[in-house]
C-alpha positions as CSV (number, residue, x, y, z in Angstrom):
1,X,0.0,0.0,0.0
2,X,1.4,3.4,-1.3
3,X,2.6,5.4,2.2
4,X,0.0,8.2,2.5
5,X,-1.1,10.7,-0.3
6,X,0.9,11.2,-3.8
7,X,1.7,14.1,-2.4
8,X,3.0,12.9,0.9
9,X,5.0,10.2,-1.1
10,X,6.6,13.2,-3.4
11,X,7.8,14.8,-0.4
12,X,9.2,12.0,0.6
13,X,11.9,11.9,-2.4
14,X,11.4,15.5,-3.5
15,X,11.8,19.0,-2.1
16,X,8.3,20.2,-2.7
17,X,8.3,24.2,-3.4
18,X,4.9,26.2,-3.8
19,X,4.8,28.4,-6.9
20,X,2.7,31.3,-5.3
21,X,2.5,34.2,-3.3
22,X,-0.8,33.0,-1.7
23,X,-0.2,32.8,2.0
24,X,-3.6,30.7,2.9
25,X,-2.3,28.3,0.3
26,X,1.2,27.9,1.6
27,X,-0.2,26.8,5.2
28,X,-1.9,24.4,4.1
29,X,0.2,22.6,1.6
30,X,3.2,23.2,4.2
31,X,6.0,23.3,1.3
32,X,9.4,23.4,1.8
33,X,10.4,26.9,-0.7
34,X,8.6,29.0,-2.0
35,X,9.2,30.4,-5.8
36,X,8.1,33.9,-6.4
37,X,8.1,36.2,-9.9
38,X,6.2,39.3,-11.0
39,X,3.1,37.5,-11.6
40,X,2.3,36.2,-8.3
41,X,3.6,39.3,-6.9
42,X,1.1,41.3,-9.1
43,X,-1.3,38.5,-7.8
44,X,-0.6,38.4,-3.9
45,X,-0.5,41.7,-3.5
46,X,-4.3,41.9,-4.8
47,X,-5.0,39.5,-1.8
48,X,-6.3,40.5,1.6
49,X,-3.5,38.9,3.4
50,X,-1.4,41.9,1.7
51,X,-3.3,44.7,2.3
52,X,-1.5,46.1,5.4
53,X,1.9,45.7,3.3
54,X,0.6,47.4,0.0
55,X,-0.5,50.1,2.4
56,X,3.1,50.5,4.4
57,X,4.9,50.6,1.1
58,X,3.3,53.2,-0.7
59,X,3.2,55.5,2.4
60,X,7.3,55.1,2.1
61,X,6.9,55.8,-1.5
62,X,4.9,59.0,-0.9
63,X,8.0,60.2,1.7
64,X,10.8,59.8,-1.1
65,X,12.2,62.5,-2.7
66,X,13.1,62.6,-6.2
67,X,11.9,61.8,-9.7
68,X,8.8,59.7,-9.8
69,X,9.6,56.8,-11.6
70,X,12.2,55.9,-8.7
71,X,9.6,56.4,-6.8
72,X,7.0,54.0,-8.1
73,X,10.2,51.2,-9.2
74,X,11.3,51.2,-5.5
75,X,7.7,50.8,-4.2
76,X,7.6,47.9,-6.7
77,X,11.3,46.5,-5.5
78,X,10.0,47.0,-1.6
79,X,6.5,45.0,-2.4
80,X,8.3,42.3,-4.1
81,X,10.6,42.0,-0.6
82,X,7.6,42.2,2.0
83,X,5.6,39.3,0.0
84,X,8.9,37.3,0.3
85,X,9.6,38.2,3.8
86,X,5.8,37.0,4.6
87,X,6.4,33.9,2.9
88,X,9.9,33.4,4.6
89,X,8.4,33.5,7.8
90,X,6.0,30.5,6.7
91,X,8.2,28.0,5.2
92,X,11.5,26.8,6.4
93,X,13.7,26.6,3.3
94,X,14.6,28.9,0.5
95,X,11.8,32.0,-0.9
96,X,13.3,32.8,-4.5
97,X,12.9,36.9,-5.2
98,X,13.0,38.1,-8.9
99,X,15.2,40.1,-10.6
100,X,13.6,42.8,-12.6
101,X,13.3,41.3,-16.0
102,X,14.4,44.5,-17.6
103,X,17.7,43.8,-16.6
104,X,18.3,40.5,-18.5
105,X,20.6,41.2,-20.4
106,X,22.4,43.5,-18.0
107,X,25.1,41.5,-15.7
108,X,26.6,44.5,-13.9
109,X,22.9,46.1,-13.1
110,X,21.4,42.3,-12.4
111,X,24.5,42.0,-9.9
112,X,23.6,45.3,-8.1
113,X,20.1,44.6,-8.0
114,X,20.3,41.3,-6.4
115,X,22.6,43.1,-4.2
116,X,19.8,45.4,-3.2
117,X,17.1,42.5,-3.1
118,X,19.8,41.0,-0.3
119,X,20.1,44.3,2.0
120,X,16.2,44.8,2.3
121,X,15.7,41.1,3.2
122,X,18.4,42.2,5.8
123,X,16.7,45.1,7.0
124,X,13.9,42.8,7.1
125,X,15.2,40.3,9.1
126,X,15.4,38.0,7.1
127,X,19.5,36.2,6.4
128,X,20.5,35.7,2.9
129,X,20.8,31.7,3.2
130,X,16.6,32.3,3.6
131,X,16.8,33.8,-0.1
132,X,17.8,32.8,-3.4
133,X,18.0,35.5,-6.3
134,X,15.9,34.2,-9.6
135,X,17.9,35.7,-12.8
136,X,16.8,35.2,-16.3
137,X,18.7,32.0,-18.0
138,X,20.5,34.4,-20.8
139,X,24.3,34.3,-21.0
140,X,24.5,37.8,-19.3
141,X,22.3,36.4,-16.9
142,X,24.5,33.5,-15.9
143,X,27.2,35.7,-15.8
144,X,25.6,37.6,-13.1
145,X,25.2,34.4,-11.1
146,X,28.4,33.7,-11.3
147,X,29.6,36.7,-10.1
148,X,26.6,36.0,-7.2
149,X,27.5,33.2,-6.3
150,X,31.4,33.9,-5.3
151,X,29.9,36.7,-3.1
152,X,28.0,33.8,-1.0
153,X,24.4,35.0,-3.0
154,X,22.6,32.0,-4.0
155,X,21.0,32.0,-7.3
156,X,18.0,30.5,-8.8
157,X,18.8,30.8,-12.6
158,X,15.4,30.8,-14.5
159,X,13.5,30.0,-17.9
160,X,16.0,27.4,-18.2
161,X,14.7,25.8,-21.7
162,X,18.0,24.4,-23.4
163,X,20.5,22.1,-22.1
164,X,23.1,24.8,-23.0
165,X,21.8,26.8,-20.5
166,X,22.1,23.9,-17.9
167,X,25.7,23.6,-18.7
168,X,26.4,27.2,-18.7
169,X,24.5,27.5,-14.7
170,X,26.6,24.3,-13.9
171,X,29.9,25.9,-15.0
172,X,28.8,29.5,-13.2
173,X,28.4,27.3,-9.8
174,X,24.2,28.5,-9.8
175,X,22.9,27.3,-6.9
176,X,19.7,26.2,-8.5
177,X,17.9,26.2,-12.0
178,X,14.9,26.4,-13.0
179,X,14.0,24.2,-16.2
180,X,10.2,25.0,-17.2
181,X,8.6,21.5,-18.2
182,X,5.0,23.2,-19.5
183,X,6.2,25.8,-21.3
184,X,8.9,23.4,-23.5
185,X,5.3,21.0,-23.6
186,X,2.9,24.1,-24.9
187,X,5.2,24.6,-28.0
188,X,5.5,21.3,-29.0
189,X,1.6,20.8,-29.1
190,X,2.0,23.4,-30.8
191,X,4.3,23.2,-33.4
192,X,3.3,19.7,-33.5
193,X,-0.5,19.8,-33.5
194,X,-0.6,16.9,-30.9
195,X,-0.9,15.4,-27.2
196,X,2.1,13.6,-25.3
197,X,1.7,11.6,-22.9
198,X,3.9,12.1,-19.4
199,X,6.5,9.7,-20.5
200,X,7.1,11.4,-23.6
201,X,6.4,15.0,-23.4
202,X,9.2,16.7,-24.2
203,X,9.4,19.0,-21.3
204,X,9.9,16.3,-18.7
205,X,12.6,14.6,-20.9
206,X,14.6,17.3,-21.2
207,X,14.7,17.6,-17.1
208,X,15.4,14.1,-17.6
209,X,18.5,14.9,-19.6
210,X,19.7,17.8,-17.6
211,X,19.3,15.6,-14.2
212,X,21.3,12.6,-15.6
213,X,24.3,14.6,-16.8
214,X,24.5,16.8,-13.5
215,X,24.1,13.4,-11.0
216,X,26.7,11.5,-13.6
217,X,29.2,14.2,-13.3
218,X,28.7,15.2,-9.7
219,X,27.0,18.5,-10.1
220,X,25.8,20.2,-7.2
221,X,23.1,22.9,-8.8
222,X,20.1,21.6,-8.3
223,X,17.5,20.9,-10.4
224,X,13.7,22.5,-9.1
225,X,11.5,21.2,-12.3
226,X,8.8,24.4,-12.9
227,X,6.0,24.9,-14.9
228,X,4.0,22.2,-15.0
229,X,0.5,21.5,-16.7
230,X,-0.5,18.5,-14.8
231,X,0.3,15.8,-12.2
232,X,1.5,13.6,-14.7
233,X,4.4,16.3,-15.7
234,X,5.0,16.1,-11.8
235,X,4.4,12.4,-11.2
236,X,7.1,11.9,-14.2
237,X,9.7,13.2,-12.2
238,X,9.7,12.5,-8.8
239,X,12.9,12.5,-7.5
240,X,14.1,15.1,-9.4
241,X,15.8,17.1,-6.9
242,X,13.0,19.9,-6.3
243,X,9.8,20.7,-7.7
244,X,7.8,23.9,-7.8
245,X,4.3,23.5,-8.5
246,X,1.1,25.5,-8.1
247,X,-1.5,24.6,-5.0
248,X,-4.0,23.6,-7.7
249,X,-1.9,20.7,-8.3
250,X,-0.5,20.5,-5.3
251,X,-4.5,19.9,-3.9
252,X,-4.9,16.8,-6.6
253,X,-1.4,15.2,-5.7
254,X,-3.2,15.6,-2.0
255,X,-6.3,14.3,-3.2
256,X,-4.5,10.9,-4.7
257,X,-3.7,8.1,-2.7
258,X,-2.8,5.9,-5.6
259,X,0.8,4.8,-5.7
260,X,3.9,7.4,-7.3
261,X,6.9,5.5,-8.2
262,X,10.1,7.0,-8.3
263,X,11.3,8.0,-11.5
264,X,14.6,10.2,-11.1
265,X,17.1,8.5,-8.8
266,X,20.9,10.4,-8.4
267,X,22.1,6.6,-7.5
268,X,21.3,5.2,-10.7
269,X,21.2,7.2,-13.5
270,X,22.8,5.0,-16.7
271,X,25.8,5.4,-18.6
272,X,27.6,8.8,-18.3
273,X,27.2,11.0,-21.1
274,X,30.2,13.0,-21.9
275,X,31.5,15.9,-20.6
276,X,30.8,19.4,-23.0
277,X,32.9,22.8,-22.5
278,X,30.5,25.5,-23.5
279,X,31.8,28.9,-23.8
280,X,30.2,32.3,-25.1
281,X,30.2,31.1,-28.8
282,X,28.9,27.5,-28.0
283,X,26.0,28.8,-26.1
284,X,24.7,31.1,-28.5
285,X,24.9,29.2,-31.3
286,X,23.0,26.2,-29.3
287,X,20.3,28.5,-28.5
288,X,19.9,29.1,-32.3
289,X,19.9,25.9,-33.4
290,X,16.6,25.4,-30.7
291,X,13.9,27.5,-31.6
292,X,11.7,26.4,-29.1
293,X,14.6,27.7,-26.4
294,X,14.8,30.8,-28.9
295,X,11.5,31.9,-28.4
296,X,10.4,30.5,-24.5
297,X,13.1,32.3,-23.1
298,X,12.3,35.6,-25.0
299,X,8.6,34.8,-24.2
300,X,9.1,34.4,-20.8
301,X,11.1,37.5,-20.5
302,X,8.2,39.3,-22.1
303,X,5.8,38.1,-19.7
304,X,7.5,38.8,-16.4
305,X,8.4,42.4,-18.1
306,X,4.9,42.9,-18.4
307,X,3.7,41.9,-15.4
308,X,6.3,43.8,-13.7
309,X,5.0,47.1,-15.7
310,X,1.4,46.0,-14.3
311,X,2.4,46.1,-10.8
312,X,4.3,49.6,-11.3
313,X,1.3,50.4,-12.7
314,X,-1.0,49.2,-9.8
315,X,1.9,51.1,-7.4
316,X,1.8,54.5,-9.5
317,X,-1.8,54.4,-9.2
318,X,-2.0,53.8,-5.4
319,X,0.8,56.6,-4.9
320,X,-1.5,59.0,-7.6
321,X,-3.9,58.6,-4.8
C-alpha cells in the first residue's frame, strides 16, 4: 500500500516548493520553498492577506524625494521583498525573489540589483541563506550568477529551456535552475498539433536529460523542475531534486492516494554521457539551433516584463492617490 497521499509520497523523495505568493495556500500545503516572480507578486498583493503591506509601502513611497519613476520602481522592489519576507516567515527553506526582468541582459545592473534584493531582506530580518535570487537564463544572466555566487548569494537561474543553459549555470556554480517543463510541452503541441503523454512530453525529458548529466558528473546545482501542466508532468519526475508546483496541483497530488513511483534516482542514473565545454560562442549558437529555447526564453522574458509594468502600474496608481 502506497505510504499516505501522492503528495506525501513526493515529499518524501522531492523538495516540494509552492509556486505562489498565496499565503492561505502555503499553510496548508506546508512546502518546503517558495518560488516567487512578477506575476504572483502582481497577484498576492491583490490578496487581503497583503493589504496592510501594500499600504506601508506606498506610504514610504509618498516620503521619497526625487523623480517619480524611482519612486514607483522602488515601491515595486519594496513589495516584491515584503511578499517574500511573509512567505519566509511561513516555510522553512529557501523564498526565490526576482530580478527585474528588464535587466536580462544587463550583468553589472542584475548583480547590483540582487545586491539590493539582499540588503532589504536584511533590513527585514530576514538572512541571505533564507533567499535565493531568480535571474533570467541568458548568457548575461548566468554571468551575473556567477559573479553571485562567489559573493556567498545563491542563485536561482530561471526559464531554463536548453541544455546549453544547464551547462552554462553548472559551470557559473548557480545554486539552482529552474528548467520549465509546461512551457517546452505548450510549444511542442503546438508546433506539432498533438498530445504527449507524461512519458514522452518533451518538457519532462529534457529535465530528464539535464538531471542525468549533472548526478553522472557530480554537479551540485540543483534541479527544481517548474511549470507544469498537470500531475502527470509532476508524477514523471519525482525524485528530481526539487519541484515547484502551483496549490492547484498540489490539492490533486493531496487528493491521490494511488501509488507514485520514483522516477529520477541520483544513484542510478545510466551510462555517463560526456562531458561538454560550453563557452560564449557555443551557447549562443546552441540557442539558435533550438527555436523552441529561442522563443520561450524571449517569451518568458516578455511576460515577467509585463507583469512587472502592471504592478508599477498598480503602485503609481496607489501613490496617484
Amino acid at each position: 500500500m502506497p505510504a499516505g497521499t501522492k503528495l506525501d509520497q513526493l515529499k518524501a523523495m522531492t523538495t516540494v516548493v509552492a509556486d505562489t505568493g498565496d499565503i492561505d495556500a502555503i499553510r496548508r500545503l506546508q512546502p518546503v520553498d517558495c518560488t516567487t516572480n512578477p506575476t504572483l507578486v502582481l497577484k498576492a498583493v491583490a490578496l487581503p492577506a497583503y493589504e496592510g503591506v501594500v499600504a506601508d509601502a506606498v506610504r514610504w513611497g509618498a516620503s521619497l524625494s526625487g523623480a517619480r519613476e524611482g519612486a514607483i520602481k522602488a515601491v515595486a522592489d519594496r513589495l516584491a521583498v515584503a511578499v517574500g519576507t511573509e512567505l519566509s516567515r511561513l516555510v522553512p527553506g529557501r523564498v526565490s525573489t526576482e530580478v527585474d526582468a528588464d535587466l536580462s541582459f544587463d550583468t553589472a545592473a542584475t548583480v547590483e540589483t540582487a545586491r539590493t534584493i539582499i540588503k532589504a531582506y536584511a533590513a527585514n530580518g530576514v538572512d541571505r541563506e533564507k533567499i535565493l535570487i531568480k535571474i533570467a537564463g541568458t548568457w548575461e544572466g548566468i554571468r551575473a550568477a556567477e559573479i553571485l555566487q562567489r559573493e556567498g548569494i545563491d542563485t536561482n537561474v530561471t526559464l531554463i529551456f536548453d541544455k546549453a543553459q544547464a551547462l552554462a549555470c553548472a559551470d557559473a556554480k548557480a545554486f539552482l535552475i529552474s528548467p520549465f517543463v509546461g512551457r517546452i510541452l505548450d510549444w511542442y503541441v503546438k508546433a506539432e498539433g498533438r498530445t504527449f503523454e507524461p512519458e514522452e512530453d518533451p518538457g519532462v525529458l529534457s529535465v530528464r536529460e539535464i538531471y542525468r548529466y549533472y548526478k553522472s558528473h557530480g554537479i551540485k546545482t540543483v534541479v527544481m523542475a517548474a511549470s507544469f501542466r498537470s500531475t502527470g508532468e509532476v508524477e514523471a519526475l519525482a525524485g528530481c531534486d526539487r519541484v515547484t508546483v502551483s496549490p492547484a496541483l498540489l490539492d490533486q497530488l493531496a487528493a491521490d492516494t494511488g501509488a507514485l513511483p520514483q522516477k529520477l534516482d541520483a544513484t542510478s542514473v545510466g551510462e555517463k554521457p560526456a562531458r561538454i565545454d560550453l563557452d560564449e560562442k557555443a551557447f549562443r549558437w546552441a540557442m539558435n539551433q533550438n527555436p523552441m529555447a529561442t522563443e520561450k526564453l524571449a517569451e518568458g522574458i516578455r511576460q515577467f516584463a509585463k507583469d512587472l509594468e502592471a504592478l508599477r502600474a498598480l503602485v503609481a496608481g496607489r501613490l496617484g492617490a
